[in-house]
ROPATI-113222 format. One line per 5 residues: number of its first residue (from 1); for each residue y, x, z of C-alpha. Coordinates in Angstrom, 1 decimal. Example, Ala and Ser with C-alpha at 12.3 -4.5 7.8 and 13.67 -1.06 7.14 Angstrom:
1	-4.5/12.3/7.8; -1.1/13.7/7.1 .
***
This chain:
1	0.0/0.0/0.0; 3.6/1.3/-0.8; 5.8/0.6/2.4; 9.8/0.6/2.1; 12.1/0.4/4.9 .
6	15.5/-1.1/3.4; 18.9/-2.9/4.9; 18.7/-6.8/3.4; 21.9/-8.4/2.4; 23.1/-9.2/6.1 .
11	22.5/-5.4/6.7; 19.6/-6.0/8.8; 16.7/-3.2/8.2; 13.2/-4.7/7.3; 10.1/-3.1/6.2 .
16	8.8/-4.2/3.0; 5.7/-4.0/0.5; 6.4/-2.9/-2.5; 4.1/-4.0/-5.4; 3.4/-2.9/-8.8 .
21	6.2/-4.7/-10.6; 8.9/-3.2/-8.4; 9.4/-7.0/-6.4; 9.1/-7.0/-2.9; 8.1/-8.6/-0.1 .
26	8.6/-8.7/3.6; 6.2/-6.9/6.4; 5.8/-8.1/10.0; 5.7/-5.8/12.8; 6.4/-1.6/13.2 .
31	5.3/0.7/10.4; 3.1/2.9/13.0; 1.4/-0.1/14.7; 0.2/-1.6/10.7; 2.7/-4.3/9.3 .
36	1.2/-7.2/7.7; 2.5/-8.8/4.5; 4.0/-12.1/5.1; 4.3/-12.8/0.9; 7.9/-13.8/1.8 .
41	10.4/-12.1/-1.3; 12.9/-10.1/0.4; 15.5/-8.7/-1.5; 16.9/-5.3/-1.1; 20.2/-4.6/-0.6 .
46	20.1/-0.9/0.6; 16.9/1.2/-0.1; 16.5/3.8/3.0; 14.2/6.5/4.3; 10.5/5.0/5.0 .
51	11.1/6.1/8.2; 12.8/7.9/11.2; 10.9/10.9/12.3; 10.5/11.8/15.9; 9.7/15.6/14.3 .
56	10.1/16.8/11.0; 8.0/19.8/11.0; 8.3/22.3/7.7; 5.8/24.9/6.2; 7.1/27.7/4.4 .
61	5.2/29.8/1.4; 2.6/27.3/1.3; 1.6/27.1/-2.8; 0.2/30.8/-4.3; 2.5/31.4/-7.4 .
66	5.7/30.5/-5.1; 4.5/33.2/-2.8; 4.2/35.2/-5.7; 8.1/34.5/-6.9; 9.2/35.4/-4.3 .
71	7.2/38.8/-3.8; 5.7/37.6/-0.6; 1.3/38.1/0.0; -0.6/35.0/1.3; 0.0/34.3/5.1 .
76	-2.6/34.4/7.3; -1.6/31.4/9.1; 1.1/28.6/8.3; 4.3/29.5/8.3; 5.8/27.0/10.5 .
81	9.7/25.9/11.1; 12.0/22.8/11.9; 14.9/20.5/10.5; 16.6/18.7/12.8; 15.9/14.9/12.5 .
86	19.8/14.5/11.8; 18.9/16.1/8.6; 17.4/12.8/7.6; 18.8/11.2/4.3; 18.1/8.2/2.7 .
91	17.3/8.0/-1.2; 20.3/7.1/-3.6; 22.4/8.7/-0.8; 23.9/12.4/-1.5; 22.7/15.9/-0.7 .
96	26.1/17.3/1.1; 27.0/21.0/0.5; 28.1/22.4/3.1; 31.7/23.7/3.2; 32.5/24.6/7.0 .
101	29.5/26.9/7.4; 29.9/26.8/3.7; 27.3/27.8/1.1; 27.4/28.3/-2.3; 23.5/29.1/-2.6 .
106	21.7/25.7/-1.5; 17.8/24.8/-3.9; 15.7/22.2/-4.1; 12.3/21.9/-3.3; 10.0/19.5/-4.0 .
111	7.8/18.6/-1.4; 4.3/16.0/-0.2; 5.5/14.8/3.1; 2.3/13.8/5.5; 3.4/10.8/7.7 .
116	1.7/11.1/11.4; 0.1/7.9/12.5; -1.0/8.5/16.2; -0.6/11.0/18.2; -2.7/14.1/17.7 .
121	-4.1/16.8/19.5; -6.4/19.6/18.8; -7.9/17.7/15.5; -10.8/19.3/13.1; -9.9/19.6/9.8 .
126	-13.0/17.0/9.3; -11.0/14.4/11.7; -7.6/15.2/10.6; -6.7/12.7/8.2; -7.9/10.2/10.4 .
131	-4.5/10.8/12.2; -2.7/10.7/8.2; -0.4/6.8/7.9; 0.8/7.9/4.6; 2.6/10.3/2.1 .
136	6.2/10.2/1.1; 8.0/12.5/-1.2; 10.7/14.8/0.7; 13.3/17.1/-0.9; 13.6/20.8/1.6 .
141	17.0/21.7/0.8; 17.7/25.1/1.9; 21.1/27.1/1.8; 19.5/30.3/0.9; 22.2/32.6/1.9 .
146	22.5/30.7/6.2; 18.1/31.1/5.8; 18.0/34.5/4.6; 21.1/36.3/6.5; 22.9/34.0/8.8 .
151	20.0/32.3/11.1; 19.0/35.6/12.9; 15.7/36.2/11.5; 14.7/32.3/11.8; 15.2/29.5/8.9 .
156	16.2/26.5/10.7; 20.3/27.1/10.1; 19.9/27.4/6.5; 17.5/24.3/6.4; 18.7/21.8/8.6 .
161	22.2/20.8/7.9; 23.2/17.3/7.4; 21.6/15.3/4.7; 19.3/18.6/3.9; 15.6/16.0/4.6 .
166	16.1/13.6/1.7; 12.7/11.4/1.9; 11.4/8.5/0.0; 11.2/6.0/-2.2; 8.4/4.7/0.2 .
171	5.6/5.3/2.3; 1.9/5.2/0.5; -0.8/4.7/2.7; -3.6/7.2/3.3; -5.9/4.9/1.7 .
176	-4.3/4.7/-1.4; -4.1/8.6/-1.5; -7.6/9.8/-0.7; -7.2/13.3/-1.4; -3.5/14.6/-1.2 .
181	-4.1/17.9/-2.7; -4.9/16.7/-5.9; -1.4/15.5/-7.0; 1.1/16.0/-9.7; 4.4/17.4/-8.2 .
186	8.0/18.0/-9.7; 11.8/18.6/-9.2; 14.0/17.3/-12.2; 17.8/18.2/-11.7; 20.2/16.7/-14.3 .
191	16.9/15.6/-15.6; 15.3/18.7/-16.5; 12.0/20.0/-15.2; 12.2/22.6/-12.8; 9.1/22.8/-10.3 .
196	6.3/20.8/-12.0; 2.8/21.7/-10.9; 0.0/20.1/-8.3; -0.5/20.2/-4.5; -4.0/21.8/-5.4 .
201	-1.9/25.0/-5.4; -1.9/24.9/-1.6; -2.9/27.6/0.1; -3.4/25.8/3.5; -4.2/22.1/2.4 .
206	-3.4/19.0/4.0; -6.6/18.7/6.9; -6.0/22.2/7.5; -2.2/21.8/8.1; -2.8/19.1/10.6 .
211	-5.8/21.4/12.6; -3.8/24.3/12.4; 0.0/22.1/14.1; -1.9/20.1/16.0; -4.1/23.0/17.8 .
216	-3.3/22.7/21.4; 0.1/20.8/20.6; 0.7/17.0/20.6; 1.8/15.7/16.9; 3.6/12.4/18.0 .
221	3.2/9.3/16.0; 6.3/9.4/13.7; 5.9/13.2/13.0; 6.7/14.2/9.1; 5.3/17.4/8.0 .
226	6.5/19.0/4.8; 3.8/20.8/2.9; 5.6/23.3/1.2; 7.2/23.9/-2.0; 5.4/24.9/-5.3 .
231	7.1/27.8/-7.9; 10.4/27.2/-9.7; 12.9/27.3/-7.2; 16.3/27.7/-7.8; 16.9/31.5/-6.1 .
236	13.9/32.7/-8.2; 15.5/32.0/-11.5; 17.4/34.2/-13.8; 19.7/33.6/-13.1; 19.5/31.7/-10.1 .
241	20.4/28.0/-10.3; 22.6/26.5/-7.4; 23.2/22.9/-6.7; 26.4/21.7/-7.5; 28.4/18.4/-6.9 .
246	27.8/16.2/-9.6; 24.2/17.6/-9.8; 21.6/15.0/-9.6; 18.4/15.6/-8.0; 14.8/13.7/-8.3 .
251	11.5/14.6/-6.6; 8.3/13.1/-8.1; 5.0/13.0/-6.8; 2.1/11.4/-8.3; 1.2/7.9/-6.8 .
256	4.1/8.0/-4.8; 7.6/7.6/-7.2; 10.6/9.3/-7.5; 13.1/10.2/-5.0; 16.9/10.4/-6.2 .
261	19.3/11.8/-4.5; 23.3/12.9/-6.5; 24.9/15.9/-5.4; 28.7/16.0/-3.8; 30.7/18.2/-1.5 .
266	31.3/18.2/2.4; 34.9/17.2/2.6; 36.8/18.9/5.3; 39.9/16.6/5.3; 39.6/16.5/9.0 .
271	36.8/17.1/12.0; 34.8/14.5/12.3 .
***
């Protein structure tokens, strides 16, 4: 089942079914304890973010020919960092440059986002996408210069400013997705292919993602966990490709949709 969470017309948020010919209609109850379809239309006034994450929880150098680009060998063990939930954003809404801890070097990456269900704890890789709701499409955007040189060794400051956790269009069940790493995945900016490759390029795969973060660690219901990032990325072009304002930006992944998102700049008129 494809799950959206949008505003209706009296700017109320709903969760919603999507079917096949794009109509909706509305859901009853919470998207982790499994809404039911009432078959009542709904109609859609404001498409948002299939959910709000209690963690968003990122893995770096994850497919083999992006480690490659970037000159790095295979990790041993999942490279693991963190966006801030604030750097939640909604698809249709824009990707904000920064311009007070301003950046001129911020890329796209494509990305599967695994939705957490329940709780988790110390899973096998045969139990863990037991623990799985669903899959989303999710957009890491990372200013290159604050991750490599400004953060102090770490990622998070280059990764996790406002707006930099694009997710959507909506929420796919597990069910509907019965093996994640098998999946067509793609960046288009102004409509031209920049990343397009499979989640079968994963060097840790989905089951072993969730062993591996949930191994003596609770995964709360709610948690997103971004899978990585195949080849193609901006910073290993020549020359590089930055996003811009007026860019446009769309994440595809196979069975899921497309997630849009334009481009603009932070304005700094005044502190907010």
């Amino acid at each position: 089942m494809k799950i959206i969470r949008f505003q209706d017309p009296a700017g109320d948020v709903r969760l919603g079914r999507l079917h096949d010919d794009d109509s909706v209609t509305l859901l009853n109850g919470d998207l982790l304890g499994g809404p039911t379809d009432t078959g009542q239309g709904a109609e859609v006034a404001k498409l948002l973010a299939p959910l709000e994450p209690v963690d968003i929880l990122c893995i770096g150098l994850n497919y083999a020919k992006h480690a490659e680009e970037g000159g790095k060998g295979l990790p041993e063990h999942p490279v693991l960092f963190m966006k801030s939930t604030g750097a939640l954003q909604n698809p249709g809404d824009p990707i904000v440059l920064p311009r007070t801890l301003r950046s001129d070097t911020v890329d796209y990456e494509c990305e599967l986002a695994v939705v957490i269900g329940r709780d988790c704890k110390n899973a096998s890789r045969a139990s863990a996408l037991d623990y799985v709701l669903g899959y989303t499409c999710g957009n890491d955007v990372s200013a290159r210069d604050w991750q490599r040189n400004g953060g102090g060794g770490q990622w998070c400051r280059g990764k996790t400013f406002d707006t930099f956790c694009p997710l959507g269009p909506c929420l796919v069940t597990a069910d509907d997705i019965p093996n994640p790493n098998n999946l067509a995945i793609k960046t288009l900016l102004n409509g031209q292919a920049m990343q397009d490759w499979t989640t079968a390029d994963m060097i840790f795969d989905v089951p072993r993602l969730v062993e591996f973060l949930s191994a003596s660690t609770t995964l709360r219901a709610g948690t997103v966990i971004l899978t990585g990032t195949p080849h193609g990325v901006g910073f290993a072009r020549t020359p590089p490709v930055w996003l811009k304002p007026g860019d446009e930006v769309t994440v595809e992944i196979e069975g899921i949709g497309r997630l849009t998102n334009p481009v603009v700049e932070e304005s700094t008129d005044a502190a907010e």
